[in-house]
C-alpha positions in Angstrom: -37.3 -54.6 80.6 -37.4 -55.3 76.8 -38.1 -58.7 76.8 -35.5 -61.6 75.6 -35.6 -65.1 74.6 -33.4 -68.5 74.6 -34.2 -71.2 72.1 -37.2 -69.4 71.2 -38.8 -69.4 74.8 -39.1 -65.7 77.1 -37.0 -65.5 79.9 -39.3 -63.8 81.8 -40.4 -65.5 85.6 -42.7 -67.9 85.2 -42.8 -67.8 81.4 -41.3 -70.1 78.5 -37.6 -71.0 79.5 -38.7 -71.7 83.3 -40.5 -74.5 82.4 -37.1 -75.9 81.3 -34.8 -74.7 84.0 -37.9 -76.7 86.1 -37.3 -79.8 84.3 -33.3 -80.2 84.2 -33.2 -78.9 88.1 -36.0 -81.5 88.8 -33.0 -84.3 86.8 -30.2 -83.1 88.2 -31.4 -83.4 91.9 -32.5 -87.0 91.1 -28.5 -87.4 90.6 -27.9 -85.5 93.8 -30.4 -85.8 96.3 -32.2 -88.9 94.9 -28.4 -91.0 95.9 -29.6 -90.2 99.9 -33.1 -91.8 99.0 -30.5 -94.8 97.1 -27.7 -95.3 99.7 -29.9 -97.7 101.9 -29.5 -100.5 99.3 -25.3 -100.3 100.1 -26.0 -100.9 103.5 -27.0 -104.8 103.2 -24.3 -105.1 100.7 -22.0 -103.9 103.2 -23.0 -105.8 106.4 -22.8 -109.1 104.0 -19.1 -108.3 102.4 -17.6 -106.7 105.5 -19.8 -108.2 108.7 -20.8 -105.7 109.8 -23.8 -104.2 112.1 -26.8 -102.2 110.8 -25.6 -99.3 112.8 -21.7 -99.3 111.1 -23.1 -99.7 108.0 -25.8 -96.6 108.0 -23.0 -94.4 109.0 -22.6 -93.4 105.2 -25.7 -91.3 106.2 -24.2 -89.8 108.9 -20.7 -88.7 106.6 -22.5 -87.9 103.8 -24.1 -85.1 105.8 -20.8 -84.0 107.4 -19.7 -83.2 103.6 -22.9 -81.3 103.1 -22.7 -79.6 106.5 -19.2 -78.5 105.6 -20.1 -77.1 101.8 -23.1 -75.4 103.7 -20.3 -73.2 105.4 -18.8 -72.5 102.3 -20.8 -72.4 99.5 -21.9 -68.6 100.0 -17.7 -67.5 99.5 -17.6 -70.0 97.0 -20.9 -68.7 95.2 -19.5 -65.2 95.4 -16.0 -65.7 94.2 -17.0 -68.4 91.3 -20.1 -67.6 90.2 -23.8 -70.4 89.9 -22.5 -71.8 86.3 -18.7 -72.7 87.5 -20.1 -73.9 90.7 -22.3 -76.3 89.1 -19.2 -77.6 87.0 -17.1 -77.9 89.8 -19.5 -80.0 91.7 -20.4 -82.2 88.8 -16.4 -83.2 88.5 -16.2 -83.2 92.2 -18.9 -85.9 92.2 -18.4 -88.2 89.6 -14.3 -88.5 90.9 -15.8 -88.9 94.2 -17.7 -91.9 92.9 -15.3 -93.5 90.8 -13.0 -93.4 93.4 -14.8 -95.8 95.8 -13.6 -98.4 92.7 -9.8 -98.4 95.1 -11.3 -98.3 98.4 -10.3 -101.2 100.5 -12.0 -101.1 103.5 -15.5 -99.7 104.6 -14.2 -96.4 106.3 -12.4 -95.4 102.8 -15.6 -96.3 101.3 -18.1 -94.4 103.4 -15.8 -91.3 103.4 -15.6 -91.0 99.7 -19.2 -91.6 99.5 -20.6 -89.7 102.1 -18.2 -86.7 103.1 -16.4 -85.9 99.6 -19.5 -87.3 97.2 -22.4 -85.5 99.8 -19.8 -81.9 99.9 -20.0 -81.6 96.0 -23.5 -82.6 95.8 -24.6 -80.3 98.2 -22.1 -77.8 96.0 -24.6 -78.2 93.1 -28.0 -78.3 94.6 -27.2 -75.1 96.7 -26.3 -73.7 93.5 -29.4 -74.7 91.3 -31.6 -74.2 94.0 -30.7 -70.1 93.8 -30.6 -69.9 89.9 -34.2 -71.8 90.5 -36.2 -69.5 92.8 -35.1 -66.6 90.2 -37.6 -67.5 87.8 -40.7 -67.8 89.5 -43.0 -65.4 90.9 -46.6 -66.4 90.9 -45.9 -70.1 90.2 -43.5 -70.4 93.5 -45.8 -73.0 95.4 -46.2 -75.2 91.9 -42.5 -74.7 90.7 -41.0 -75.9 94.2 -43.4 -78.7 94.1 -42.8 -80.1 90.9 -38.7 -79.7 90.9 -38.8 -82.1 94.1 -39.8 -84.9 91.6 -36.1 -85.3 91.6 -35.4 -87.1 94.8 -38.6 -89.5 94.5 -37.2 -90.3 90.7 -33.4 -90.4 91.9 -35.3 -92.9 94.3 -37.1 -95.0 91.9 -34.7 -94.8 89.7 -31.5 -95.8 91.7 -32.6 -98.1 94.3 -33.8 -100.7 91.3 -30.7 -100.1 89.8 -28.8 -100.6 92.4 -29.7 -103.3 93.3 -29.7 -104.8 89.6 -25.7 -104.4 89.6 -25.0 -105.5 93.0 -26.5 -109.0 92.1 -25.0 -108.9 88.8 -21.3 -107.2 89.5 -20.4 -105.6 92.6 -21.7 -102.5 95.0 -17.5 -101.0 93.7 -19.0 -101.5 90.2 -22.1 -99.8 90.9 -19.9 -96.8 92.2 -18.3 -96.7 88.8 -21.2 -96.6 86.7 -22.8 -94.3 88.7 -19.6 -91.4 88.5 -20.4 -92.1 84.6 -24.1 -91.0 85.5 -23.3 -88.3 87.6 -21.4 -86.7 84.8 -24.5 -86.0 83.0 -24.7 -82.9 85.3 -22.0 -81.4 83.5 -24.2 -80.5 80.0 -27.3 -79.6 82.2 -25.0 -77.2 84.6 -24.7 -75.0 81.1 -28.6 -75.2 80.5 -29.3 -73.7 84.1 -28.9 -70.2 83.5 -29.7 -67.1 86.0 -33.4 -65.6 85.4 -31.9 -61.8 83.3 -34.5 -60.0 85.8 -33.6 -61.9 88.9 -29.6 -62.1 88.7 -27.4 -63.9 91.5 -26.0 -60.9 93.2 -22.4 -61.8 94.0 -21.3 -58.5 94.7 -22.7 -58.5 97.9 -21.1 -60.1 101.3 -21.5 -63.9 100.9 -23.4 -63.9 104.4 -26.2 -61.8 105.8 -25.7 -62.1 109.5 -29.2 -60.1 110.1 -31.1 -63.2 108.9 -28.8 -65.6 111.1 -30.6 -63.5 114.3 -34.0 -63.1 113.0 -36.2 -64.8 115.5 -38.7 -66.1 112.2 -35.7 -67.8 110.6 -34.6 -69.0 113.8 -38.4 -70.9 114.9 -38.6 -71.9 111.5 -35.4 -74.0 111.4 -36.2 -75.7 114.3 -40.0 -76.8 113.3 -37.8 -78.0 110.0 -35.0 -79.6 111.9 -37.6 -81.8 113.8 -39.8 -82.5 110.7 -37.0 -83.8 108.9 -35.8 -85.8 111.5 -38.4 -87.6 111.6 -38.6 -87.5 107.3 -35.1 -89.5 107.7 -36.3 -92.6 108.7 -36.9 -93.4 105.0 -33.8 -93.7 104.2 -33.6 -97.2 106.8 -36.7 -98.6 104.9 -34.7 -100.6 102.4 -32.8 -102.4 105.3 -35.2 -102.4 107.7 -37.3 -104.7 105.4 -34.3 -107.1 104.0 -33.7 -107.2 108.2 -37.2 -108.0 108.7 -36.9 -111.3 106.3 -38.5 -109.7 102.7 -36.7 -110.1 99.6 -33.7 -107.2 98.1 -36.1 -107.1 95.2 -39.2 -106.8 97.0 -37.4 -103.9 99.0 -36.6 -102.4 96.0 -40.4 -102.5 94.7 -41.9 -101.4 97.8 -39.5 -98.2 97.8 -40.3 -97.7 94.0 -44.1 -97.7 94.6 -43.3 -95.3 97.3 -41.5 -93.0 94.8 -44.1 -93.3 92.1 -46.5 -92.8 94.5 -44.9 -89.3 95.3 -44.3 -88.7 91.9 -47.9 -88.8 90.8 -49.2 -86.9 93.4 -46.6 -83.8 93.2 -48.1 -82.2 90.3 -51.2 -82.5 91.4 -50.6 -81.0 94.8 -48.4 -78.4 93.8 -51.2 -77.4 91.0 -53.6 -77.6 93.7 -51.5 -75.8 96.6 -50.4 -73.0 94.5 -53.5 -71.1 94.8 -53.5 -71.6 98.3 -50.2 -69.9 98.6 -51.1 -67.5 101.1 -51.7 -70.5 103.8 -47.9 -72.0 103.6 -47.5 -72.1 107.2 -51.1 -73.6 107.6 -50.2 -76.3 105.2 -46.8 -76.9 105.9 -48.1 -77.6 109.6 -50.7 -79.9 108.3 -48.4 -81.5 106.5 -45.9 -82.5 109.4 -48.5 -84.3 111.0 -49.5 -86.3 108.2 -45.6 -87.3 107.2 -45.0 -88.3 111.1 -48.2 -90.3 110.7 -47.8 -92.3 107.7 -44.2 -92.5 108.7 -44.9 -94.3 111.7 -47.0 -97.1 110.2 -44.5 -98.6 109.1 -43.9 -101.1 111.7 -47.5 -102.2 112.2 -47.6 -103.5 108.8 -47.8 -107.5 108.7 -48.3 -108.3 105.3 -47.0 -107.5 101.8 -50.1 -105.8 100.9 -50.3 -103.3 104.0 -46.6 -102.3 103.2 -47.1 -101.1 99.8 -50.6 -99.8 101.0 -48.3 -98.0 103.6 -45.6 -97.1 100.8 -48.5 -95.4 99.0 -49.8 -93.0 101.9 -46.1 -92.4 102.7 -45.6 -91.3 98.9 -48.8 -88.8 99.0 -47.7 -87.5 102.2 -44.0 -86.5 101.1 -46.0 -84.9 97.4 -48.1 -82.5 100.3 -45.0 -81.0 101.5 -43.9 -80.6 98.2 -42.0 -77.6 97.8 -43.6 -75.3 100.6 -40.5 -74.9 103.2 -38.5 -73.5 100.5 -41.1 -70.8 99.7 -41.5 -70.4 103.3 -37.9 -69.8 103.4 -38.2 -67.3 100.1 -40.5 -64.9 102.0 -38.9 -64.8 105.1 -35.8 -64.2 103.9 -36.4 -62.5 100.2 -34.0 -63.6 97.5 -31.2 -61.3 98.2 -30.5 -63.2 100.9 -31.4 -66.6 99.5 -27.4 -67.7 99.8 -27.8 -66.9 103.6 -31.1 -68.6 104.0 -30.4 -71.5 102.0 -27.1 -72.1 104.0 -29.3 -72.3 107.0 -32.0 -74.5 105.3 -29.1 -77.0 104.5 -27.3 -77.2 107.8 -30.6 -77.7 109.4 -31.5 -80.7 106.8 -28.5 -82.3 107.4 -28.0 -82.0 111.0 -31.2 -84.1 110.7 -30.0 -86.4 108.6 -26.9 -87.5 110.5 -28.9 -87.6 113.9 -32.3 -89.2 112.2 -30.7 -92.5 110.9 -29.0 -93.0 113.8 -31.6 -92.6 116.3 -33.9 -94.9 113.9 -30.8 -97.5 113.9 -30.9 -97.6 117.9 -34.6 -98.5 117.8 -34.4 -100.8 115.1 -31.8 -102.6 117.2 -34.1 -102.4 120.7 -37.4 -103.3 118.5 -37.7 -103.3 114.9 -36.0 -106.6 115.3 -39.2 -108.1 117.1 -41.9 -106.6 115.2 -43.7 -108.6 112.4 -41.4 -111.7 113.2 -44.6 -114.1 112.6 -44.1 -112.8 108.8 -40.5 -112.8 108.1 -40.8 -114.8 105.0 -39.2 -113.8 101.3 -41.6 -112.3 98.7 
């Protein structure tokens, strides 16, 4: 293939333009994914201003992956009949409207269903999308590019949750919601810089779904090991509320989960540099690296000072930078990228069925226990 260029830079896998495909992917999920790692802060603003419990108030978690679960169903047919670049418009409208709306809600229900099921079915819309165009221009760097683009959610993270917080004190949580549909528009102008790889098109003349792959017994084992592992990655999301519960401080909170994402952010490139010449042990490392996330995860409550929480926050951030990006080149080779619309509609059900049951289950034990851990240091920092 006689080789082409944009703005100067080949489009060849791995070469020139993919460096820039990694960094606006690696923004744009910080405007998608990263509001999952940023919804905890709404949940003490909504059990002050409408009374309610811990649990009622997580359920944006819970709706948010309804709306991706339902795009997961859909967005092969809408891949196919719309094509990656008018998918990635569509979802950028979709969720800016989605957030502005919230601005009208008057009770929490409205709220949480604009938010969660309409705001997480257009995100979901766009990282499905970007995720495909992505995995098109690597080849060799696979293990480093999937590593790196996840820098997103950490920055949506530390980004947001600061933020966030900033406005509620200073306006409202419905204000925050409108600045943050002016954000989200931002995807618009990077949805037209996130072309397809020339060698490695989006086939959409093909059937949207591969129903070999739904029966393959690899794909099958695989999504279980990752419906378990993120399960228990989804008790993050509760760390903002679990610590304002626990008697610390909305800003210290908010600094604890930003050395958490810095943490991660520092170590990604690192490990994914690292990691990518250890490709051919994914499964090894993935495995590896379960046990470490379930580990530092469940420190957490045994903290009882300041200090050991961000120590904690640290060791959680390094743990979440080793999984980096290896389940999606897991998923690449076991399903090949013909069938990447398939595979990835798979990979997000199975993230978001853990996501609505994780909080949940996390809420339940927060109510029969968090509540009496550390109570001789419930002080504000």
């Amino acid at each position: 293939m006689k080789e082409r260029t944009r703005f100067g830079l080949s489009v060849l896998p791995d070469e020139g333009y993919f460096f820039i495909v990694l960094i606006f992917v690696s923004v744009a999920w910080s405007f998608t994914i990263g509001l999952i790692r940023g919804y905890g802060v709404f949940i003490s603003a909504w059990m002050g201003d409408f009374g309610v419990s811990m649990k009622s108030a997580q359920y944006i978690f819970t709706f948010s992956t309804i709306g991706s679960c339902l795009n997961s169903f859909v967005a092969p047919v809408i891949l196919k009949n719309f094509g990656t670049r008018r998918m990635m418009l569509m979802a950028s409208v979709g969720l800016s409207v989605s957030q502005a709306a919230v601005a009208l809600t008057t009770n929490l229900l409205q709220a949480q269903i604009l938010l969660g099921i309409v705001g997480g079915f257009f995100f979901n819309n766009f990282v499905y999308t970007s995720n495909i165009v992505f995995q098109g221009w690597m080849n060799e760097k696979r293990v480093f590019g999937n590593g790196i683009v996840y820098c997103g959610v950490p920055l949506g993270g530390f980004i947001l949750n600061p933020l966030w917080t900033h406005l509620f004190e200073n306006y409202s949580w419905k204000s925050t919601c409108l600045i943050q549909a002016g954000i989200s528009l931002n995807l618009l102008w990077i949805s037209l810089l996130l072309i397809e790889c020339p060698s490695c098109p989006v086939n959409t003349e093909k059937a949207p779904i591969s129903w070999s792959l739904l029966k393959s017994p690899a794909v099958i084992l695989f999504a279980v090991a990752q419906l378990l592992f993120w399960a228990c990655y989804s008790s993050v999301t509760l760390m903002y509320p679990y610590l304002t519960e626990n008697g610390y401080s909305y800003t210290f909170a908010s600094e604890v989960l930003a050395i958490q994402s810095i943490s991660e952010i520092v170590f990604r490139p690192i490990l994914s540099y690292a990691l990518n010449a250890k490709s051919g042990l994914k499964f090894e490392l993935m495995s590896f690296a379960t046990v470490l996330t379930a580990l530092c995860l469940g420190l957490t409550p045994l903290a009882s000072s300041s200090s050991g929480l961000i120590s904690i926050a640290i060791a959680q951030g390094f743990s979440f930078a080793f999984v980096g990006g290896l389940p999606t080149c897991i998923i690449v080779d076991l399903a090949g990228y013909d069938r990447l619309p398939t595979a990835f509609m798979i990979y997000a059900f199975v993230i978001d069925s853990s996501f609505s049951i994780g909080p949940l289950f996390y809420s339940y034990l927060q109510e029969l226990f968090f509540s009496q851990v550390n109570s001789s240091c419930r002080k504000k920092y």
